[in-house]
C-alpha positions in Angstrom: -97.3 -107.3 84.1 -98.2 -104.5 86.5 -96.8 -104.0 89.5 -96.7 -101.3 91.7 -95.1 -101.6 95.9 -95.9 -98.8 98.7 -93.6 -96.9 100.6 -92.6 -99.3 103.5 -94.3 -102.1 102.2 -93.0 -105.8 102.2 -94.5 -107.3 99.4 -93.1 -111.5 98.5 -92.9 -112.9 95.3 -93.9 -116.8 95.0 -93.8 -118.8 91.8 -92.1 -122.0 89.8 -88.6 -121.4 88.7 -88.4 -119.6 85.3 -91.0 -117.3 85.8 -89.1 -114.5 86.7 -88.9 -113.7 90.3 -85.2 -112.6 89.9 -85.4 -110.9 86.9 -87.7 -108.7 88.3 -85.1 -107.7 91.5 -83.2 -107.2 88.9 -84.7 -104.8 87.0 -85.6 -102.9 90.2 -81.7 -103.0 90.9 -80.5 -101.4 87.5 -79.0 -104.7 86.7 -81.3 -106.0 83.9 -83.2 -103.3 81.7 -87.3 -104.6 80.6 -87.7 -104.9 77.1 -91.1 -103.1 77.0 -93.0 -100.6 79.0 -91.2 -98.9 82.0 -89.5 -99.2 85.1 -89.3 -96.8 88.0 -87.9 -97.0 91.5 -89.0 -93.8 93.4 -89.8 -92.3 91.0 -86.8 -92.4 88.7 -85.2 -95.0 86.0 -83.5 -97.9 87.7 -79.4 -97.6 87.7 -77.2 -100.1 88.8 -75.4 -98.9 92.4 -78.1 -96.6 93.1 -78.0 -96.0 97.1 -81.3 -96.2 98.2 -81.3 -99.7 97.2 -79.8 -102.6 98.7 -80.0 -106.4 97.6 -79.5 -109.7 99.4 -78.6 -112.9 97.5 -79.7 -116.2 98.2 -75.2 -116.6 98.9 -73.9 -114.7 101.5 -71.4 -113.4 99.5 -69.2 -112.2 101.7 -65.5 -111.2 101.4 -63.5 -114.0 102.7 -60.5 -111.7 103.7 -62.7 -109.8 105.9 -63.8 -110.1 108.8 -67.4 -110.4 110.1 -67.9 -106.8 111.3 -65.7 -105.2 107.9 -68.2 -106.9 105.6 -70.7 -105.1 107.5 -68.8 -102.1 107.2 -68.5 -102.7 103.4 -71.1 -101.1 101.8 -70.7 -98.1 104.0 -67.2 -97.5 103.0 -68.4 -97.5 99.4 -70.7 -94.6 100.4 -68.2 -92.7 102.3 -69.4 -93.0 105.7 -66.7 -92.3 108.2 -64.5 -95.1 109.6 -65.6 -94.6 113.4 -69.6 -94.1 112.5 -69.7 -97.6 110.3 -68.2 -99.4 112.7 -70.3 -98.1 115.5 -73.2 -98.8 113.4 -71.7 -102.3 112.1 -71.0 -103.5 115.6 -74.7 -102.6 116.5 -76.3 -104.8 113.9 -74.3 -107.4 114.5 -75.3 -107.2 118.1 -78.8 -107.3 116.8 -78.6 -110.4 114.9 -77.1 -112.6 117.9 -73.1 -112.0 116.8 -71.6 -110.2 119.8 -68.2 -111.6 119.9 -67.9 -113.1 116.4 -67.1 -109.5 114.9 -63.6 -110.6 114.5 -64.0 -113.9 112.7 -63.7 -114.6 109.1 -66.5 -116.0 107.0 -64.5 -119.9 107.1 -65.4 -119.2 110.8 -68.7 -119.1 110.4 -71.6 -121.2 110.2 -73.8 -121.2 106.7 -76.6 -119.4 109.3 -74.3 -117.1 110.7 -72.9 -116.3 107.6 -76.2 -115.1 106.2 -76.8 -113.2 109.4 -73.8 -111.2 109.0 -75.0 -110.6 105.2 -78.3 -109.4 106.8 -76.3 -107.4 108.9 -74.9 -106.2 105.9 -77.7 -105.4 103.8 -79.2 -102.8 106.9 -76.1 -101.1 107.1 -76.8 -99.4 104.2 -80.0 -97.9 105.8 -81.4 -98.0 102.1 -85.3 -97.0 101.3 -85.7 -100.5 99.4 -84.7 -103.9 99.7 -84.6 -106.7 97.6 -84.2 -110.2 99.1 -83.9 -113.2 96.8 -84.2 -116.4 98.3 -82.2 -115.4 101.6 -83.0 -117.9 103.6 -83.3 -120.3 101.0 -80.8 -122.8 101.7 -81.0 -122.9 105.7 -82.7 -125.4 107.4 -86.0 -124.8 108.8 -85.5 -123.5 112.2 -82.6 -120.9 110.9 -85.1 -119.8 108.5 -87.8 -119.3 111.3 -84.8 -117.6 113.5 -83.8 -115.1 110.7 -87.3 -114.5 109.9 -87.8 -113.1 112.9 -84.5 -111.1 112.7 -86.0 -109.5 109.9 -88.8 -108.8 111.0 -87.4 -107.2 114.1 -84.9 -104.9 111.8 -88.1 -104.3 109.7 -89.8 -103.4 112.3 -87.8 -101.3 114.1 -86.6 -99.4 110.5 -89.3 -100.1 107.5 -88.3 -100.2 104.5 -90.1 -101.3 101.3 -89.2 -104.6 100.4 -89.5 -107.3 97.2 -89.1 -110.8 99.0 -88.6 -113.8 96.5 -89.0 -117.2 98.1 -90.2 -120.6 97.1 -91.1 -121.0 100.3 -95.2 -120.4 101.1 -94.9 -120.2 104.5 -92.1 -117.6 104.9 -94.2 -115.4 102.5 -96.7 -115.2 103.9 -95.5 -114.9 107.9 -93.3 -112.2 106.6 -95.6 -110.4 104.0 -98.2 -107.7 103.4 -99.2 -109.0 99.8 -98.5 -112.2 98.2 -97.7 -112.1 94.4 -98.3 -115.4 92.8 -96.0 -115.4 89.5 -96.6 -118.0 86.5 -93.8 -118.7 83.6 -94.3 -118.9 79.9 -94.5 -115.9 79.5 -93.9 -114.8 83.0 -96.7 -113.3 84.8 -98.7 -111.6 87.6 -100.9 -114.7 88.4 -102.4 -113.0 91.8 -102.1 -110.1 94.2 -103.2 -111.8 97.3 -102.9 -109.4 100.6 -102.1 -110.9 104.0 -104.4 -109.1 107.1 -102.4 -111.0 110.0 -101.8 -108.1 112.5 -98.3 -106.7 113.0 -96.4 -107.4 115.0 -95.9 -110.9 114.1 -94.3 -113.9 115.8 -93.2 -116.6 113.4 -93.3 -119.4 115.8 -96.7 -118.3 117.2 -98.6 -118.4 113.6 -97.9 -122.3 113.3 -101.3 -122.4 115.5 -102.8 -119.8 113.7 -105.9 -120.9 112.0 -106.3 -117.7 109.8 -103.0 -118.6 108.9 -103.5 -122.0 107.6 -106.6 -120.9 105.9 -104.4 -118.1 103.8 -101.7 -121.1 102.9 -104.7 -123.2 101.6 -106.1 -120.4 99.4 -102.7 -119.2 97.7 -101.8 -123.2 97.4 -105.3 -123.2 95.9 -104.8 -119.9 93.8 -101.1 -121.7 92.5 -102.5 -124.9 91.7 -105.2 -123.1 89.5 -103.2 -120.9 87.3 
């Protein structure tokens, strides 16, 4: 496969299970090295732990003897960022994803949705070039995933970054997207490269009544039913 994603671009990755949507992230992380041809993430040779990438599982994985704003802090502290900047720079993306007043609260405290807000909380912290997202929102129901769409969005918005999306979900890839990759398995592969002209900025709730839309869901359903 060939694949190559722009500065500030957010790019998701559809496809059946086994094709190798993770594997991929991985790669990109410095987790998992390709057997043939090459890898580069600006520029250079994947490493695992490099700083200018940040990746957020489809778990929330967060510590369970910290507390809501000290897992945002986490990744920070690994990078050496003062105590009194991280936590001024925690406690503002947890304002921004709707958890003023739960910065205090252990992850047995939370909700599953407000668990995986604080791990998006997380994941900006880092203030990273690139991020890679697989599955996020995969296990929330479908108004949480419509709510932290639009959180992203917002973070996105407000700070771009280039970002690698997987989902099983059409829908979210393409409200949140710029390009839609369609992936096949066996061996896994680039089916389609299929870009997505809806104007920025977007309002999740708002495209349900979008007709242009609907009419790019038919076409990649059409394109992933063909390949």
């Amino acid at each position: 496969m060939n694949l190559e994603i722009q500065k500030h671009e957010f790019v998701a990755i559809v496809g059946p299970s086994g094709c190798g949507k993770t594997t991929l992230l991985n790669i990109a992380a410095g987790l998992v090295q390709q057997q043939f041809g090459e890898a580069r993430v600006n520029g250079a040779v994947p490493q695992a732990g490099q700083k200018n990438v940040a990746y957020m599982l489809a778990r929330d994985a967060l510590l369970p003897w910290r507390t809501a704003i000290r897992n945002v802090e986490y990744g920070l502290e690994l990078n050496g960022v003062a105590k009194k900047e991280r936590r001024h720079r925690a406690g503002e993306l947890l304002a921004a994803v709707g958890l003023s007043g739960y910065e205090n609260a252990y992850r047995s405290q939370l909700s599953h949705g407000m668990r995986q807000r604080v791990a998006l909380a997380r994941t900006f912290a880092l203030d990273s070039s690139i991020l890679l997202m697989d599955e996020p929102f995969g296990a929330l129901d479908s108004h949480l995933k419509i709510q932290l769409g639009e959180l992203l969005l917002s973070l996105w918005e407000q700070n771009k970054r280039s970002v690698m999306f997987v989902t099983h979900d059409l829908h979210e890839a393409i409200a949140l997207a710029d390009r839609v990759i369609v992936m096949r398995p066996k061996p896994g592969h680039i089916a389609a490269d299929i870009p997505i002209p809806l104007p920025r900025p977007r309002n999740l709730n708002s495209l349900q009544v979008n007709s242009e839309y609907h009419e790019l869901y038919q076409h990649i359903w059409s394109v992933m039913g063909n390949v």
